[in-house]
C-alpha positions as CSV (number, residue, x, y, z in Angstrom):
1,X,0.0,0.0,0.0
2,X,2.8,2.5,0.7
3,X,3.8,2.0,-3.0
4,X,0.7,3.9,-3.8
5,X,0.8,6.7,-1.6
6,X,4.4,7.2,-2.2
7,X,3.8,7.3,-6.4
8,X,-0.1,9.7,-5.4
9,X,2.9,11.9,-3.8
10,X,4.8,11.7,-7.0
11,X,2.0,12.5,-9.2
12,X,0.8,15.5,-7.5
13,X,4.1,16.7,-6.4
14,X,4.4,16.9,-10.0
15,X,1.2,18.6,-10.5
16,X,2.3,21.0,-8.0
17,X,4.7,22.0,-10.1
18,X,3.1,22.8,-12.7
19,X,0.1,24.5,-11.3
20,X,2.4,26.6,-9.3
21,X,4.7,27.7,-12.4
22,X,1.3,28.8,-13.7
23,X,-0.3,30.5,-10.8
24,X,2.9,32.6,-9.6
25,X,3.0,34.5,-12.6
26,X,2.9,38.3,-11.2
27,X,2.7,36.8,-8.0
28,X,5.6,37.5,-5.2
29,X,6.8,34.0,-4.2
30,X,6.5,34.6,-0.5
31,X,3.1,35.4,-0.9
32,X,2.5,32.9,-3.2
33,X,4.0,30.0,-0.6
34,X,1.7,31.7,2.2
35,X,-1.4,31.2,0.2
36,X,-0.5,27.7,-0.8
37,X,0.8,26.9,3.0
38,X,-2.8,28.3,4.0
39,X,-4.7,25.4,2.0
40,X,-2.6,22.7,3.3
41,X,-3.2,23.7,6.6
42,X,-6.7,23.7,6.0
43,X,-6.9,20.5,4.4
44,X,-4.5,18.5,6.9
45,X,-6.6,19.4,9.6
46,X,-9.6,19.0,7.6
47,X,-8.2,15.1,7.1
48,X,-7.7,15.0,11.3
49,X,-10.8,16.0,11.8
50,X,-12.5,14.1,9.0
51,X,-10.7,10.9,10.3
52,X,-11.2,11.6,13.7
53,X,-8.2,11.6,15.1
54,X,-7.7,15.4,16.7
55,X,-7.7,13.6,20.3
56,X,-4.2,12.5,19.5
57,X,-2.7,15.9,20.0
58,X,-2.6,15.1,23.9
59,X,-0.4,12.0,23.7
60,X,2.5,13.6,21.4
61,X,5.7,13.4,23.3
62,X,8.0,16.5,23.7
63,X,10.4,15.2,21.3
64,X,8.3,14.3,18.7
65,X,6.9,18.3,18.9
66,X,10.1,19.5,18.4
67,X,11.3,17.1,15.5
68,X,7.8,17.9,14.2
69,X,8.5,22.0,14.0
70,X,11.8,21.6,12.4
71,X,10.3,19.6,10.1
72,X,7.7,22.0,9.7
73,X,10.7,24.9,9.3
74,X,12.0,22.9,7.3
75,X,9.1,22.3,5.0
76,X,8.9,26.2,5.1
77,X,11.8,26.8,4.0
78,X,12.1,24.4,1.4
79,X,8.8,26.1,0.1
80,X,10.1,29.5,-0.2
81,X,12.9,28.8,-2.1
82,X,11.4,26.7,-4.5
83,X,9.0,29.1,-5.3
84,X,11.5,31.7,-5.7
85,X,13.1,29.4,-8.1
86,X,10.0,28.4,-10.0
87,X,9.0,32.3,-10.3
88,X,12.7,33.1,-11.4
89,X,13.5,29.7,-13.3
90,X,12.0,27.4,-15.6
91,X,10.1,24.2,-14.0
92,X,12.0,22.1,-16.0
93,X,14.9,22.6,-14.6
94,X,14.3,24.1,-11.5
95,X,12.2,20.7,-10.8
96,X,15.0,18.5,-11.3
97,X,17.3,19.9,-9.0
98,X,14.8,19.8,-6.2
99,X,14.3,16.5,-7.0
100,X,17.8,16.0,-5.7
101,X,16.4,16.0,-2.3
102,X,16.1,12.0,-2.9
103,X,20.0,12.0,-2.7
104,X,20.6,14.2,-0.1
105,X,17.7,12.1,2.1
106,X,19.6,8.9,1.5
107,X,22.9,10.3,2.6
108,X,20.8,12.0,5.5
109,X,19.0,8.8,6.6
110,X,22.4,6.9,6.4
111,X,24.2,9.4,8.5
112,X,21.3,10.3,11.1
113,X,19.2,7.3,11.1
114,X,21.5,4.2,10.4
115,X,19.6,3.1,7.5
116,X,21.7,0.7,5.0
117,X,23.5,2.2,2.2
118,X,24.1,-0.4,-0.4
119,X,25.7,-0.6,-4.2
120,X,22.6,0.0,-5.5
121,X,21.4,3.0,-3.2
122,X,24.8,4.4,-4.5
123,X,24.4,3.4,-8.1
124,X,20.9,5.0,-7.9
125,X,22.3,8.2,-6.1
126,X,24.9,8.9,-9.1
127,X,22.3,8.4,-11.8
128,X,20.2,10.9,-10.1
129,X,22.3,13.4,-10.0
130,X,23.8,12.7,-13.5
131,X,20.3,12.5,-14.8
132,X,19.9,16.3,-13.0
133,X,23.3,17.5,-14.7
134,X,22.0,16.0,-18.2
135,X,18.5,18.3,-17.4
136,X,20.0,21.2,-16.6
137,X,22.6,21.6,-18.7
């Protein structure tokens, strides 16, 4: 099942993309990431409540709210300059570069969580980011 979700993220990450490209056009990116920040807040907590689950808020350890709002900064971040990019770049090649946030995550999850590295995490790493030198240059 996670196969799906994860390939739904791909398909409207890539939407994303695209509608964003579109809709920034005389837009300032900051502004432009607030309004889009605004709807996923509304729909996330739309999902909690639709799913019931709000009563979970109470059992959240203190670690987990902290690791939560730096991912949240994170997230933030990450936002803003992508749409500074996208308003500044072109979506094909501003989206490939992004997209090197699979590479960087692997060498992340190796270094912080002690996940396996193998040949073929590596082999895949260097054809990512050849494939995002062929795109962009």
């Amino acid at each position: 099942m996670w196969f799906w979700f994860a390939l739904g993220s791909a398909v409207f990450a890539a939407l994303t993309s695209i509608l964003a490209k579109i809709g920034i056009e005389g837009v300032n990116s900051n502004l432009a990431t607030a309004i889009r920040t605004m709807v996923v807040v509304v729909m996330a907590w739309g999902m909690v409540f639709l799913t019931n689950t709000q009563d979970g808020i109470k059992s959240i350890s203190q670690r987990s709210w902290i690791f939560l709002i730096l991912s949240g900064l994170a997230t933030g971040a990450s936002w803003l300059c992508y749409y500074k990019a996208l308003q500044i770049g072109e979506a094909s090649k501003v989206v490939p570069i992004d997209k090197l946030s699979v590479v960087i995550t692997l060498v992340l999850a190796f270094i912080f969580l002690h996940e396996e590295f193998t040949v073929k995490s590596l082999i895949g790493c260097i054809l990512i980011g050849a494939g995002t030198l062929v795109m962009v240059l």
